[in-house]
N, C-alpha and C positions, 0 to 999 in steps of 0.2 A: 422527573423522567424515570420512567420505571423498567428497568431489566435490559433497554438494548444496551450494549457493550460500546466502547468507543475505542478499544482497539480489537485488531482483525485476530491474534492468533497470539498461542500462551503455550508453555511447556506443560506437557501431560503433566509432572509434579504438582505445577503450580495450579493445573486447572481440578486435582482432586484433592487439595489443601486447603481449607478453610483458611481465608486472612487472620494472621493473627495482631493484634493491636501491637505496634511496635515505633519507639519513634514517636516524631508528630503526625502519626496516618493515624488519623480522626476514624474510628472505624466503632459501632454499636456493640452493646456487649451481647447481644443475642443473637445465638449463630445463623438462621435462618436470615434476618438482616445483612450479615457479614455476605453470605452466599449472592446476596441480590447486589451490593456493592461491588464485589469480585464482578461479577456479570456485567453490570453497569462498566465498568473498564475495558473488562476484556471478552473477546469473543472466536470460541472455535471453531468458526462457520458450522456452526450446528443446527438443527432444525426448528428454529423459534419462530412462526410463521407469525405471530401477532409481535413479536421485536421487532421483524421485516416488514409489516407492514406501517407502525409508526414510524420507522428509519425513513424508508423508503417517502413516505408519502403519499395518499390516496391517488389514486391509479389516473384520475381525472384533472390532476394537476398541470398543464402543461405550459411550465413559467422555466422562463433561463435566464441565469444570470452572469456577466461577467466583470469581472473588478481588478484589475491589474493584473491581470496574467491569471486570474486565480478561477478556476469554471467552475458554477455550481449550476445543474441544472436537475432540473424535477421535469419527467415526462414519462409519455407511454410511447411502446417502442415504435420508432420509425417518426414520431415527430420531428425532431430536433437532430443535428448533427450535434455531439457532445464537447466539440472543438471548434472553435473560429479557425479562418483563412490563417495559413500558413504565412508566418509573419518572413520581411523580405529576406533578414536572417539568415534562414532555413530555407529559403528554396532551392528545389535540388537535391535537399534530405531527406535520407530514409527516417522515419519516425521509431523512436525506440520508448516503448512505453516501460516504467519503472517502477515496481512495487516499493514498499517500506516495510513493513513489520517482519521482519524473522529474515528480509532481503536484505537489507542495507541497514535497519537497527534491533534491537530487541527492547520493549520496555516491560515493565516489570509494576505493580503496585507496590511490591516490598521494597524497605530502603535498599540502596544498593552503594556500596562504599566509592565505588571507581567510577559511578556514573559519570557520561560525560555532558547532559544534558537532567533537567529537573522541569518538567512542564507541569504547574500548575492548571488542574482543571476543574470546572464547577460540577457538580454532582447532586441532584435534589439541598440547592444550597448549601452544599458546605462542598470547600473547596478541598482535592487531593491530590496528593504530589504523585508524580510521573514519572519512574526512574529510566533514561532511556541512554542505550550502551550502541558506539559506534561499532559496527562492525567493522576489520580491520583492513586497509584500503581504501576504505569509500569513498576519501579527499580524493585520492589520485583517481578514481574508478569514475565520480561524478563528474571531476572537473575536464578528462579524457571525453566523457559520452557529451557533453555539455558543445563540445571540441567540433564531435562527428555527427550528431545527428539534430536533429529536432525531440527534444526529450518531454516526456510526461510524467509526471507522478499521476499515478493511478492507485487509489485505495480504500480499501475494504474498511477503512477506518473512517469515523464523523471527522469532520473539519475540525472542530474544538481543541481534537487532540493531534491532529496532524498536522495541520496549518502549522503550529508552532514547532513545532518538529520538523517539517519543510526551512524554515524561515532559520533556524540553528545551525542545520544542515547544511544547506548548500549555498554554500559561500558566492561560488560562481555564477547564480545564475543557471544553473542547468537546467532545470524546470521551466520549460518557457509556458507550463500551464498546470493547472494542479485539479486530480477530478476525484471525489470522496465515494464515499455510501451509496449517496443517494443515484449516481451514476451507475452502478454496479444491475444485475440484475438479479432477483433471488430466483434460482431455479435448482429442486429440487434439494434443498436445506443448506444451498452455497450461494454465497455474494460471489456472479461472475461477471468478469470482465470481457463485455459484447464487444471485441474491437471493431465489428462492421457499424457500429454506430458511431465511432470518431466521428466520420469524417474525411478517414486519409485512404491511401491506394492500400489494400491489403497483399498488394505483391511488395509493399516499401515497408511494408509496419511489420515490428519485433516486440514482441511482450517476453522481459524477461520477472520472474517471482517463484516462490517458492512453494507455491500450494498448484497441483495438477486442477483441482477444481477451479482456481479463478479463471483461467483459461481454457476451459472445457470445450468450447466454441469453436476455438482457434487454432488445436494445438501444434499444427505442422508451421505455427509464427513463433513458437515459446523457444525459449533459449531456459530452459530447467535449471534451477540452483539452489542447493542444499538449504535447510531452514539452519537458520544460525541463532543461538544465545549468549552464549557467554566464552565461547572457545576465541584466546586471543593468537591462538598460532593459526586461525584459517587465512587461506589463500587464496579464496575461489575469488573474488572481485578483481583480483592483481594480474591474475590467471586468466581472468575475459576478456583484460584490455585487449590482446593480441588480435583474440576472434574477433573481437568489433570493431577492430581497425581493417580485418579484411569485408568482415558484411559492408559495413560501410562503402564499399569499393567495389559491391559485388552488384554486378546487376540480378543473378536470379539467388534470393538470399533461400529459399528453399534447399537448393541443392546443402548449401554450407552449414545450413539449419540441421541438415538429415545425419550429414558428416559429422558433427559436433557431440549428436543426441547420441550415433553409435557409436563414437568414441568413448564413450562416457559409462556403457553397458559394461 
């Protein structure tokens, strides 16, 4: 696999830093290789129009699959709803759809002492470790949304490396469905997240993540939240239970959407 990334979003340090051989992170002694491995990991939603188009899949593909809660689908738009019926669960619930990278964790290719998570991934045959850091809250913040709503992970990241990161993660069950890359749409040098392709009522659905681009589409549904790496004093996920205990509850989440955004100015 050549150059698409398999995670969504990296620290400006780390994205103008050459990998250096550290550890057992298997990594080429010539730097232009290292360059293409870094990229292979990770990805700034930047303008790679032939990495979106292998990600992605030929435009003519129009195959869905589902496997235990887990969505993978490949299509062109307006095919496919990206979500099966709303299981009996969750009837009733507003939909709150959930980022990962830079939301709820950080990973990193370099070792990381305090990792709380090691995801082994394959890479042009050789395999490289995953350093992935919880951000602080997220037990109580998932197992709360898991509580009130009908929850989605939604991400800009390949399966390979999120899947297992999902499966770490959420202890609860919160994720009653999980949707990758290949879901996303590339418009304009960004993986965005079409929420009118779910499926669900877009007066019930909340897309909460950290990049304004993946929700470019939608953004009067986004609940905004700082990109996070490695700061263990953050408080923003502890800080949201409250609000998504009233959207929850709220019949028009608009108004409390707007309230929140300009609170936040």
């Amino acid at each position: 696999m050549d150059n698409p990334s398999i995670i969504t979003q990296v620290s400006k340090e780390e994205a103008k830093t050459p990998l250096r051989e550290k550890g057992n992170l298997p990594v080429s002694s010539k730097k232009p290789r290292r360059r293409n491995i870094f990229r292979t990991i990770f990805c700034c939603l930047q303008r790679h129009h032939d990495d979106a188009n292998q990600a992605l899949g030929a435009s003519n593909n129009n195959t869905s699959q589902l496997l235990d809660g887990k969505a993978s689908v490949l299509q062109t738009a307006g095919s496919y709803h990206l979500l099966p019926e709303v299981k009996a669960q969750d009837s009733g619930k507003k939909c709150v759809v959930i980022d990962l990278d830079e939301t709820l964790v950080h990973s990193s290719f370099k070792p990381v002492n305090n990792a709380d998570f090691i995801i082994p991934v394959e890479i042009d045959g050789q395999v490289h470790q995953v350093y992935v850091l919880k951000r602080p809250y997220v037990d109580e913040f998932l197992k709360r949304m898991g509580e009130l709503f009908e929850c989605v992970l939604f991400t800009a990241s390949l399966s390979k490396y999120a899947d297992p990161v999902a499966d770490l993660l959420d202890k609860w069950g919160a994720f009653r469905f999980r949707l990758f890359r290949e879901s996303c749409v590339f418009h304009q040098g960004n993986y965005v997240k079409d929420l009118s392709r779910l499926g669900r009522d877009l007066n019930k659905l909340i897309i909460i993540d950290n990049s304004p681009a993946s929700y470019v589409f939608h953004p009067n549904n986004a609940v905004p939240i700082t990109s996070w790496f490695d700061d263990m004093h953050d408080m923003e996920l502890r800080n949201l239970i409250p609000f998504f205990e009233r959207l929850s509850k709220e019949d028009n989440i608009f108004t409390l959407l707007q309230e929140h955004k300009s609170s936040q100015r």
